[in-house]
Each structure stands twice: as structure tokens, then as C-alpha cells.
N, C-alpha and C positions, 0 to 999 in steps of 0.2 A: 683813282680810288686808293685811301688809304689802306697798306696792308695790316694783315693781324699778327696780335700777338698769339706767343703760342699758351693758350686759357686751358683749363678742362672744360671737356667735352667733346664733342666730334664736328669733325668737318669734311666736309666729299672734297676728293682730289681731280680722282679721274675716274671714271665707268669703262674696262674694256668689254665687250664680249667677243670671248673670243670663239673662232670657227673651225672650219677643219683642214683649210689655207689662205686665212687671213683674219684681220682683228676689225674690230668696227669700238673707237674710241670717240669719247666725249671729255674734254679738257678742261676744268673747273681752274685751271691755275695762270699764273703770270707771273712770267718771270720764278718759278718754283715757288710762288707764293697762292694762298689760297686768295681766291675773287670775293672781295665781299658781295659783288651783286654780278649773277650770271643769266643770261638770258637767252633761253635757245625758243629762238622763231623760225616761221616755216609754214607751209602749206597745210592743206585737212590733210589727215592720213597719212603723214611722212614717219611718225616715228619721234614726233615730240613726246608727251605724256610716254611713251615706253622708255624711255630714259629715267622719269621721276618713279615710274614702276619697278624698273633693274632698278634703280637704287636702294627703293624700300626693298625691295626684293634680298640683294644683297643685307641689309642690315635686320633682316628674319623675317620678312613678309611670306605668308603663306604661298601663295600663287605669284608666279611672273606672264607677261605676255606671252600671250598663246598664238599671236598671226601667224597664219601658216609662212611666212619668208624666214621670221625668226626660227621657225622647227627645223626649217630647211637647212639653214646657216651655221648658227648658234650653238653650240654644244656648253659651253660655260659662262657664269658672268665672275667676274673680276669688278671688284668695288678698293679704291685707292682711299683711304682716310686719315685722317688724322686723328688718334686718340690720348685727350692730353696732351697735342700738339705732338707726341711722336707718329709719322707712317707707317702703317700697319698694312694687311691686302688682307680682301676677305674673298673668300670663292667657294661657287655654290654651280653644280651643275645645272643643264637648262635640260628641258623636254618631263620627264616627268620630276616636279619639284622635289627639292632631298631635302632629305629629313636632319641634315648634318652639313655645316661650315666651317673650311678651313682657313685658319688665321696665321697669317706667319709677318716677322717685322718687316720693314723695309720698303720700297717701291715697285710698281709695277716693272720698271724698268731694270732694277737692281738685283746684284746676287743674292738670293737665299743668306743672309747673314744670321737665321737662326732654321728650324727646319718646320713646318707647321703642323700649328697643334689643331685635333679636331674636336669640333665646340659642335655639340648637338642643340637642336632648337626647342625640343621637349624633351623634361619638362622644363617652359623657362625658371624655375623658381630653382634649379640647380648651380649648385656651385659653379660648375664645368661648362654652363651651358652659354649659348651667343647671347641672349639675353643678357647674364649677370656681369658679364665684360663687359659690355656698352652700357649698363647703367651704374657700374661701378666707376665707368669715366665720366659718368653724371653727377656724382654721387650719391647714386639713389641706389646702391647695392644693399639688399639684404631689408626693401622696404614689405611691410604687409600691409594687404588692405581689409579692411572687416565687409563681411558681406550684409552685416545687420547696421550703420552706425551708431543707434541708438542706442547697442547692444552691446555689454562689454563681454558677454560669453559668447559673442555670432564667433562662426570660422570666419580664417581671416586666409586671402591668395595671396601669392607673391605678387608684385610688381610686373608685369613685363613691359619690353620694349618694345613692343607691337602697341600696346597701351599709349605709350610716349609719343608715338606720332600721330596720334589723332593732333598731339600742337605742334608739329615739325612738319605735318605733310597737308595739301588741302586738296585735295582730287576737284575733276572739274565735277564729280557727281555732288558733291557737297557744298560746290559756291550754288546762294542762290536757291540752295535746297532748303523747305518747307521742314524737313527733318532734321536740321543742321545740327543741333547737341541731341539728337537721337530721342528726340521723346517719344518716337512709335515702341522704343525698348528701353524699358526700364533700368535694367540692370545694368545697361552698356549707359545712360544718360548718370546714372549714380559712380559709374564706375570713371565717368570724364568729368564729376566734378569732385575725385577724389584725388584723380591724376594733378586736375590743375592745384589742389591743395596740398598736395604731396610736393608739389616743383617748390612752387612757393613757400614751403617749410609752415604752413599751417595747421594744416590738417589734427584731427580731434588725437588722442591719445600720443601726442608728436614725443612727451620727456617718456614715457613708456618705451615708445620704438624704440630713443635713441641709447637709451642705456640697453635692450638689448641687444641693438645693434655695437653699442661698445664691448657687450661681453662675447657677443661671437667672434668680432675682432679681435679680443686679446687671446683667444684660444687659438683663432688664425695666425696671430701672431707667437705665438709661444711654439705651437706645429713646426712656425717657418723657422722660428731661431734652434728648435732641437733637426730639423733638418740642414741647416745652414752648417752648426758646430759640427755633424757627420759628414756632409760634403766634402770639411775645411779637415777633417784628420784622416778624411782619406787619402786626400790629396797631396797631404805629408807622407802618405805612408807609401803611397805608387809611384808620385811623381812627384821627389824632393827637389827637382829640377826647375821647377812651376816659378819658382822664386825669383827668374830675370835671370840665370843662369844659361840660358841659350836663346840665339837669334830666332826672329820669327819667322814662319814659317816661308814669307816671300822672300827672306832672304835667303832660307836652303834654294827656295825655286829658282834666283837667280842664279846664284853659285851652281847650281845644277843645269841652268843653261849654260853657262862657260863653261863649264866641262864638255855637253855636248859638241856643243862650236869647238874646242879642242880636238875633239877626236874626230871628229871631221875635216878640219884643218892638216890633223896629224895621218889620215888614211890618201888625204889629195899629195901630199908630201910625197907616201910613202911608194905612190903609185907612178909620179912622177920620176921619182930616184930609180924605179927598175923599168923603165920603159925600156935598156937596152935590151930585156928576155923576152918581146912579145913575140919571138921564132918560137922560142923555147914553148911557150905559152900555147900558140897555135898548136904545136905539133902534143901537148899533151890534151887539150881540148879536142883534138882530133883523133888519138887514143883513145879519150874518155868516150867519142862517140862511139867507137868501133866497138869497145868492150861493151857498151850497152845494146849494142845492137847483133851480135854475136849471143852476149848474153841472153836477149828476148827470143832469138829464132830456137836454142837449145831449149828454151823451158818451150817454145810451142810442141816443138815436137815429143816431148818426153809429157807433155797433156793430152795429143793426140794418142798416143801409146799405151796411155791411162785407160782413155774412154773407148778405145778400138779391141783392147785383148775381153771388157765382158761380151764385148757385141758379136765377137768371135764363137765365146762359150756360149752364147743362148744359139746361133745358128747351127754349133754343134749339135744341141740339144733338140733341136728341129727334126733335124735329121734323123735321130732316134725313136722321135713321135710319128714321124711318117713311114718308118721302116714298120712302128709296130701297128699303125693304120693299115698297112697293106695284108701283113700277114692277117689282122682280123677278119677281111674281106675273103680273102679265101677258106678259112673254117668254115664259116656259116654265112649266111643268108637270113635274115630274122624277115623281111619283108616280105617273104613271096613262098607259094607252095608247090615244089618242083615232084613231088616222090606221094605217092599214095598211105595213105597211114596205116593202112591193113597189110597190101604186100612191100611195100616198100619199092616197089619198080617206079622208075620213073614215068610220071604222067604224060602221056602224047599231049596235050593242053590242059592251060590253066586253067584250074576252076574259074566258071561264072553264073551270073544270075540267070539262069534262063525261065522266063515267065512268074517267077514269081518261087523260084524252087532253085536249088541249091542242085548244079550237076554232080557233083560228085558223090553225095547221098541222098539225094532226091528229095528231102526236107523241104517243106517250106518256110520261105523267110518271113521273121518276125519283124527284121527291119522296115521303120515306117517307108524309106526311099527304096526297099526291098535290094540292095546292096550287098554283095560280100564284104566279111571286115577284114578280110587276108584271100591271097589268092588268084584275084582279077589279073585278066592278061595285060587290062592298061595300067594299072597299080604297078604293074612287074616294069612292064615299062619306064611308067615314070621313075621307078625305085632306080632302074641303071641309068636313068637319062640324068638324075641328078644326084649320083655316085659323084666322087672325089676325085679325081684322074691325080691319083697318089703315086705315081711313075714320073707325072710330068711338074709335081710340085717337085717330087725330089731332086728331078734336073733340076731346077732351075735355084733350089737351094745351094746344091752344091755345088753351081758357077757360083754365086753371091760368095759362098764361102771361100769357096779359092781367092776371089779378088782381094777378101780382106786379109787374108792369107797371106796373099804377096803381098801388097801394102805395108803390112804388120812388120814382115821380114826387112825391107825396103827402106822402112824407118829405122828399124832396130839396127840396119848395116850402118846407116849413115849418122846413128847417134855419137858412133865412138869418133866420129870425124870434127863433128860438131862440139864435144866437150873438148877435144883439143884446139882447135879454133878459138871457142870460148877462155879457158887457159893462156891459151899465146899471146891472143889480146888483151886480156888483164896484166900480166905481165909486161906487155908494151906498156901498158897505160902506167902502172906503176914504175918502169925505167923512165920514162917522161917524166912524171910526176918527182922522183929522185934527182935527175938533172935539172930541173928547175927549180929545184929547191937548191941541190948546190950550187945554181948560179946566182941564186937572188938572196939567200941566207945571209952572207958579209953584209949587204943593203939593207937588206928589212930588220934585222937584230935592234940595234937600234932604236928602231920603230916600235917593233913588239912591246920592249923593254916600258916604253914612256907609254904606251897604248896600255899597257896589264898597269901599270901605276896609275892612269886615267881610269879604270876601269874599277881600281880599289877604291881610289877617292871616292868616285859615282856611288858605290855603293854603303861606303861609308855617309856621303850625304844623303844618302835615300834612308839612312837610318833615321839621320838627326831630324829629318823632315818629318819623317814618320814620330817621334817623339815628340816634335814641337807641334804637329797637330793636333796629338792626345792631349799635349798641355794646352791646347788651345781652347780643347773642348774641356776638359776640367775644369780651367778658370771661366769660361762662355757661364757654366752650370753655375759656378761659386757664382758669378757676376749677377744670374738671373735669380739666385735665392737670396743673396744681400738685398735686391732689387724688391723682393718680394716681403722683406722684411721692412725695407724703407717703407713700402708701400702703403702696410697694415700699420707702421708706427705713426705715421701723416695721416693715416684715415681718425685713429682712435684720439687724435689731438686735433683735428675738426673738427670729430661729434661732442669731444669732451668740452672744448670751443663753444658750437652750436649749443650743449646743452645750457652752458652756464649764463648763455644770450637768451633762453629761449624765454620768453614773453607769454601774455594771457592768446592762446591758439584764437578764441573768440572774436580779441578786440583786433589782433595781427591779421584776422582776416578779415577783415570790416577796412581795413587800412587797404590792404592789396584787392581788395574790390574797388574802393573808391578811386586808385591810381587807373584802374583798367579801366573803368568806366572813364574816367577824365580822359584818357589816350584816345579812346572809343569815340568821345566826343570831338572831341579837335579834330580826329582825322576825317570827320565826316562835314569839317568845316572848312579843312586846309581843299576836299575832293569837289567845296560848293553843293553839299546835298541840297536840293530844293527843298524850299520851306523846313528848314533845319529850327526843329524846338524841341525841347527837355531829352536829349540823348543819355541815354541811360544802361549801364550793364545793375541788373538786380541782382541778389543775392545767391541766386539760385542759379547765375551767369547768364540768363536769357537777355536779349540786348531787347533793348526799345527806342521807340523813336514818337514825335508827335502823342505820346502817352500812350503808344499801340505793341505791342509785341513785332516781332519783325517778319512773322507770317503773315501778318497783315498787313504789307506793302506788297508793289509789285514788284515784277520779275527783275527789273534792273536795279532798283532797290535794296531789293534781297542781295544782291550781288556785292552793292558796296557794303550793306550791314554785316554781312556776314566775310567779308575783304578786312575789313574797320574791327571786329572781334578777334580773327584771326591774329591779325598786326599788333592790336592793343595788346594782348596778351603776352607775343613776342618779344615785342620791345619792352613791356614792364620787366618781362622778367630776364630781358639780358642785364637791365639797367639796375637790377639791383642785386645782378651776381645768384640769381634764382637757380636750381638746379634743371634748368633748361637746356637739352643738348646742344643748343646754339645756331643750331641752322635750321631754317623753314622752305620750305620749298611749297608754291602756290603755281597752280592750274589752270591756265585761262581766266585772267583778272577782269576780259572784255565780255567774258559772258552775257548774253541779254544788252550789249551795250554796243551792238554792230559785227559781232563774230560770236558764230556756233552758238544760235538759236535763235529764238524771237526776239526782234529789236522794241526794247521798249523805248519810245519815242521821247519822253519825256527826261526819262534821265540820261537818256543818250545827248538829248541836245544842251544837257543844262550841265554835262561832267563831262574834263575834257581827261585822257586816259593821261595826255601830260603829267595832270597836278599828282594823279596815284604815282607815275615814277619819279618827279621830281620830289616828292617827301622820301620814297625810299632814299636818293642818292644824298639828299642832305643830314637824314637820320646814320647813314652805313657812315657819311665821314664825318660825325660828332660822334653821338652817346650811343652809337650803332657799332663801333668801325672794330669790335671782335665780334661780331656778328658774319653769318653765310646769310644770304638770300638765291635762291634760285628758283627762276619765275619760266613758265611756259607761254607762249603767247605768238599769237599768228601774225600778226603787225606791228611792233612794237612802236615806240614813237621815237624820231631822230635825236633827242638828248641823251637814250641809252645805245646807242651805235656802236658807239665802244666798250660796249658792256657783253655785246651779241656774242655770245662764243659759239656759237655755228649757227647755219640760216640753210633749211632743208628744202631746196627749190621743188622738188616734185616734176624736175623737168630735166629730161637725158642730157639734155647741152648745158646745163646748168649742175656740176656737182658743187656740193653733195644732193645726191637723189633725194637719200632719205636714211633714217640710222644706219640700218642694211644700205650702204649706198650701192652695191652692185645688182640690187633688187630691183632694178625698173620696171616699168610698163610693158619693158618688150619682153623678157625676161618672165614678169608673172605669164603672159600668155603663151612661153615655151614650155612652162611648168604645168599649165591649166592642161595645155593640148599632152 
């Protein structure tokens, strides 16, 4: 297959999604070139149509696939494309759909060569937004459409790029379909034949648009050259160096790797020339450990010493609370009634309740359990059975205290032993540490010497590199606003171009009806429709066939009419340079013709699916061959074999499984249970 040139407009590269340890790719290319005809076949349910899904998906589609393998897997999609024939990457998170894609240049596979920018997807009629980049590589940036046509004061919407693939994308809900240019909804059947009129540069009010689409361009373009000229004097003004005055930035990287490999080279040297002092060596690494370890026992014990003198003062303190617990106990007695309150003699026994009367003044008790509240001989009892034995606390405080007593002292004798210990060993370790340095100093000098010059360089290049970076981003910026200038001065000499071609919109689109109808017809001759008479697309784009609208054929019928529509429209408007993004992508061509649904008998046996891909492969390498086609299909037929760019068996011994290929059968039923 012949490859493409590089045209405006867009072309799929590659599909990653990628996971959360590993990627699940689809390869549209050969040999780094784009396929003009790709064909992914494959089993029901493997994960075809989710491929044409991620792709719209990626290029602003509302919704992606929802199968639960994908949720499971999937976290991002990554779309590779060509815009205007440069590579671009667009990425869009997966699980709940975002509201925002980021675009950055370059390849899936390559470094970040700019950093990405973020392109919101509403509103698409925004400057900023994924929309107006993808239809600015169409040339359809900056189109309005009226929502009255009749009407020169109706409001008018932007353009989107979700609008656009109604002719780039063909779902299998829509081969075949009774509803195929939307006539259950109005507004969406008006708004796809303003699209098609729009590609094809017909459409009503077209010298209107395009002058103002010239004059927002030259504002766009006047913004980009007063930013450009600030860029370009500041650039003078930070970094007069920008001018080719210093090496790029891979060449500090190198020089900065020879340096490294120098002082690696220079330390293996250096280490070799003093291997006569590894005595020397051993005996102060054997110092060094002693001082550390001298060192650590001193600090334990001067933190035991720390934490042991308050725990000393609270048992003190103890000691004081139970001396004055005791004396309290011998003052008084608050529990019990020993002494008579009239003469004060001591009582032969305790008051108690007897019969319901108080013995000691014969009263009767008002308490309901008719109880004394002070008094009772068991009360008194209990009162000394569960007294405080404040004699036997304070024993046993006052051993406690002695032990940490002695302890305390015991540390503190052996501190001063220990800081000099600590002392002697540092000093060893520093008499070591001096002797090997005056043995190995003559050796290493030398060394040091070229190692501190190595180290100056290094730093010196970590400057220059740090400069040639800045200047790299400076000129990157310069490079993308001259870029952006070209951009707007090539647009506004296109439409000033287009305006001065542009023709009676009426009679221009009577023309490009009768080529689509013609295309329309042929292909439904090259496909052998049965009983093929008066093919027709009308004015209104509705196709016809035998004098009948194409709702009124059956179900395999509908398939090729609405295949035959799709195509014609395609191919006119690559063929005559139409603002068509370039690629189509089509869903199950066999629909109602032996796969995924009802076979209708008749057109099945009278179309052979052959003839549909042998016109594709002879159109892609004539008046096709800057054209993408990428077709989903469950069989395809052995003349596109080599067009197959992956074939999803549906079967563990057979990879790939399916998009998700680590998704099996056995696999969904670990997930299910």
C-alpha cells in the first residue's frame, strides 16, 4: 500500500491505554508510516469497536467504554496522531470521563520535546479548546453555523469536532440504520447537512464566514507578532548568549560525563598508589570504632542519670505523704463512735440499731433499712479492715528508695571513669587518623590537586549547562511564537485564496451533490447490488435506490446503501482537497450480510464482501492514497491479510485475547467470584 504524504488534517497513529502495570496498544502504522487501510478482526466481544471508541474518544468524544475489564485495567487513553502531518499525543483519563485533554508534540514513544498543554473540551467553540485545534488542522477553525438557515438574524454555534465525525466515524448502530441521517431529530439531521456543506466549502453565507474568519485571523495574527517582538527583546535582554554563542546542551552532558569517568578513574588511581597504609587504615577504623562505642556507653549512662535523679525526688516525696497519712490516723477517727457525746467516757459498745431504735438515745430510726449512718460495730470494723497499713507502705518505699539510691551513686562513681575512657579513645582515634594522613599525604597530594581542578571544571560545566538549557527554552518559546505566526499568516492567505475562488454557494453545491451521488452510484455497481436502477443521493443527501428512499429496502441493503453514502462522501471530498479530516473509520461492513445480526438472504448471496474491500484497496492506491481508512470486521476476506493489523482470537492459547489481552475467560471468572 502506497504511503501518505504528509496533507492537513489528522491521521491515527497508534491507540495506547495505558494501565497500572502495563499498556494495551493498537499500531496503525508501517514501517513509521501511516496505513492507509487498517483492519482490526476478531471474535464477538473481543474489544474491536472499543478501539474505534478510544479513538473518538480521544479525539473529544463524550463517553468511552464502560466494560467492566476496561475499569479494571485502564486508567488513561493515549491517542498518537498526526496533525498536518506533524505527531502530536492526546490524553484523556479513563473511568469517569474528563472534562479536559492533554496535548503535547512528539510520539508515544519519545521524550516530551515540548511539555503539555491543557485543551478543555467545553465550550468547544473556544479558542483553547480540543475542538478548535483539530478543526483548525481541518481548516474549519473559527466556522459558525446558523441555527435558523433561512434566517440571517437566527443565532449561529460554533463548529465542533464531535459534529465532524458523524463523516469520519460510522458505528455499527448506524450501518443499516432506518435512522441514518437522523430524521427522528431534527436539529441534529439539519445540523449534518450543514456539516457536509461546511467540509465542502458550500454552505449558505460561505463569503460572509470567510471575511470574518480573515478578520479574526489578522487580530490573531497581530496578538502573535506583538507577542513574538517581546519574546525576541527579552531574549536579548537575559540571554544575549542565545545567538549560537554556546554548545548545546548535549554537549555540557557529555563533557560532564568525561569529567565524571575522570574522577573515577582519578580516585581508582588514587587508591591504588596508597595501598602500602591499609595497617595504617585498619588500626584508625579500629580507633574510630572504639571512640564510638566508648562514646555511646558514656551518653547511656549520663541519660540513665537524667531520668533516675526525678524518679528519686517523687519517691522522696512519697515518703512525706505517708508520714503525713499516718499522723492523720492517730488524731481522729471520722468513721466510727468511740466516746459518748454527753459525758464523754468511753463507750463499752458501738452504737447499733436495735429493733428499730437507736441504742444510745433510744430514738427511733427514720431510716427506711432502719440503719445507723455512723457508729455500727460492723462499720467500725470494716472502717479498720480496710484502713491503709501506712507502716508497711512506708517500708517498702523506703527499700525502693535506697535501691535507686545506690544505683544513682553507682552511676555517678563510674561516670568520671567513663568520660575518660571516652577522651582516650578519641584521642587514639585522632593519633591514628594523623599517622595516616602523614603517611599517605606525599601520595594523595597529587591527587587531591587534579580531583579539586576536576571538581572546578564539573561545576563550571553544570553552569554552562544550566545556561544552555534556559537558552534552549527561550528559543523552544521564540521557535513556537514564530510558529504561531506562520501559522495565522498561511491561514489568512487561504481564506483570502478561498475567498477570491469562491463561486455561486447554490450552483457549487448542486455540483458536489451530483459527484456524491455519482460515487454513490458506481460503488453500489462495482458491490453488484441486485437489480441496481436510478441510484441516487437528493438534495437533501437522503440516498435512493429503484426510485425508493433507502428505508425502504431491507436490512442487507440498508447496509450496502448506507456503506455506499458513507464512502461517496469520503472519497469526494478527499478527491477534491475538501476540508475533510481525512480518515474514516467504519464498523462492521458485514452487518445483515452473514455477521452480527440477521442474514438477509438475498443480498448476502448476490454481494460478495470481496468486491467492498477490493474498491477500498484500489481507491487507497490511486485518488485515495492520502486518505486513512480503518475498518472493524470479524472475517475479513484473504486479499486484506496484510492489511490485518491485529486479529483478537477470543481464545487463551491463541494471543492476543482481546484489547485488554490479559482479560480472559479465566481471569473474568476470578473477578466475578
Amino acid at each position: 500500500m502506497i504511503t501518505m504524504e504528509l496533507l492537513p488534517g489528522i491521521r491515527i497513529r497508534r491507540l495506547r491505554l495505558a494501565g497500572i502495570d502495563r499498556a494495551y496498544d493498537v499500531d496503525f502504522t508501517r514501517e513509521q508510516q501511516v496505513r492507509n487501510l487498517s483492519v482490526i478482526a476478531g471474535a464477538f466481544s473481543s474489544g474491536k469497536t472499543a478501539v474505534l471508541e478510544f479513538i473518538a474518544y480521544g479525539l473529544g468524544a463524550k463517553r468511552h467504554p464502560r466494560h467492566q475489564e476496561v475499569l479494571r485495567k485502564v486508567r488513561s487513553c493515549l491517542l498518537e496522531v498526526e496533525l498536518s502531518g506533524e505527531p502530536h499525543v492526546i490524553e484523556r483519563s479513563v473511568g469517569e470521563p474528563s472534562k479536559v485533554a492533554f496535548v503535547r508534540r512528539g510520539t508515544l514513544d519519545s521524550q516530551e520535546v515540548s511539555p503539555a498543554e491543557s485543551r478543555p473540551l467545553d465550550p468547544s467553540g473556544a479558542p483553547e479548546s480540543l475542538s478548535a485545534l483539530l478543526l483548525g488542522h481541518c481548516r474549519l477553525d473559527g466556522v459558525q453555523l446558523r441555527e435558523a438557515p433561512t434566517s440571517r438574524e437566527s443565532r449561529t454555534d460554533p463548529l465542533s469536532f464531535r459534529d465532524m465525525m458523524w463523516l469520519a466515524f460510522l458505528p455499527n448502530e448506524r450501518v443499516a440504520d432506518k435512522n441514518f441521517l437522523f430524521e427522528n431529530d431534527y436539529m441534529r439531521k439539519h445540523k449534518l447537512r450543514q456539516v457536509v456543506d461546511v467540509v465542502f466549502g458550500v454552505h449558505d453565507d460561505r463569503a460572509v464566514e470567510i471575511g470574518q474568519r480573515i478578520r479574526d485571523h489578522t487580530g490573531r495574527l497581530n496578538h502573535a507578532k506583538a507577542e513574538l517582538a517581546a519574546a525576541r527583546a527579552f531574549v536579548q535582554e537575559q540571554a544575549p548568549f542565545t545567538a549560537g554563542n554556546v554548545l548545546s546542551p548535549l554537549d555540557h552532558e557529555q563533557e560532564l560525563a568525561n569529567i565524571t569517568s575522570q574522577l573515577q578513574a582519578l580516585d581508582q588511581t588514587a587508591q591504588a598508589s596508597t595501598t602500602f597504609a591499609a595497617r595504617l587504615r585498619r588500626e584508625h577504623q579500629q580507633a574510630a570504632q572504639s571512640s564510638r562505642r566508648a562514646a555511646a556507653v558514656l551518653r547511656d549512662c549520663e541519660t540513665q542519670l537524667a531520668r533516675l535523679m526525678p524518679l528519686r525526688a517523687q519517691y522522696a516525696d512519697d515518703l512525706l505523704k505517708l508520714g503525713m497519712l499516718g499522723e492523720a490516723q492517730q488524731l481522729f477517727n471520722p468513721l466510727s463512735v468511740t466516746a459518748c457525746p454527753a459525758c464523754l467516757n468511753r463507750l463499752s459498745a458501738a452504737p447499733v440499731a436495735d429493733n428499730g431504735r437507736c441504742s444510745l438515745c433510744s430514738h427511733e430510726l427514720t431510716d427506711a433499712d432502719g440503719m445507723l449512718t455512723l457508729g455500727a460495730a460492723d462499720a467500725l470494723n470494716q472502717a479498720e479492715g480496710s484502713r491503709v497499713d501506712v507502716a508497711a507502705e512506708t517500708r517498702s518505699t523506703k527499700a525502693r528508695l535506697k535501691e535507686i539510691t545506690t544505683y544513682i551513686e553507682d552511676l555517678d562513681a563510674s561516670l568520671a571513669a567513663l568520660k575518660l575512657q571516652a577522651e582516650d579513645a578519641a584521642i587514639r582515634e585522632e593519633e591514628a587518623s594523623t599517622a595516616l594522613d602523614e603517611a599517605t599525604s606525599p601520595a594523595v597530594s597529587p591527587f587531591l590537586a587534579a580531583r579539586d581542578d576536576l571538581h572546578r571544571r564539573r561545576e563550571h560545566v553544570l553552569r554552562l549547562l544550566d545556561q544552555a538549557k534556559r537558552a534552549d527554552k527561550l528559543q523552544e518559546g521564540l521557535t513556537k511564537r514564530a510558529a504561531a505566526v506562520e501559522r495565522h499568516e498561511a491561514q489568512i492567505a487561504r481564506l483570502k485564496e478561498e475567498l477570491a475562488q469562491l463561486g455561486d454557494a447554490g450552483h457549487d453545491r448542486d455540483r458536489i451533490i451530483s459527484k456524491v451521488s455519482s460515487r454513490y452510484g458506481e460503488l453500489l455497481r462495482q458491490w453488484r447490488y441486485p437489480k441496481l436502477s436510478t441510484p441516487l443521493i437528493n438534495p437533501d443527501l437522503t440516498p435512493f435506490v429503484r426510485g425508493e428512499p433507502y428505508q425502504e429496502a431491507s436490512s442487507g441493503a440498508r447496509t450496502l446503501l448506507t456503506l455506499a453514502w458513507q464512502l461517496a462522501v469520503f472519497e469526494i471530498a478527499v478527491e477534491t482537497g475538501a476540508a475533510h479530516p481525512g480518515f474514516l473509520m467504519i464498523d462492521s461492513p458485514q452487518k445483515n450480510l452473514g455477521h452480527g445480526g440477521t442474514l438477509d438472504a438475498v443480498i448476502a448471496d448476490a454481494v460478495a464482501i470481496d468486491d467492498f474491500y477490493h474498491h477500498l484497496s484500489n481507491w487507497l492506491a490511486d485518488r485515495g492514497a492520502t486518505a486513512q481508512l480503518i475498518v472493524v470486521d470479524n472475517s475479513p476476506p484473504l486479499i486484506v491479510e496484510g492489511d490485518v493489523v491485529v486479529r483478537y482470537s477470543r481464545a487463551e492459547d491463541r494471543p492476543p485475547y482481546g484489547l485488554i489481552e490479559d482479560e480472559t475467560s479465566a481471569e473474568d471468572q476470578k473477578a466475578s467470584r
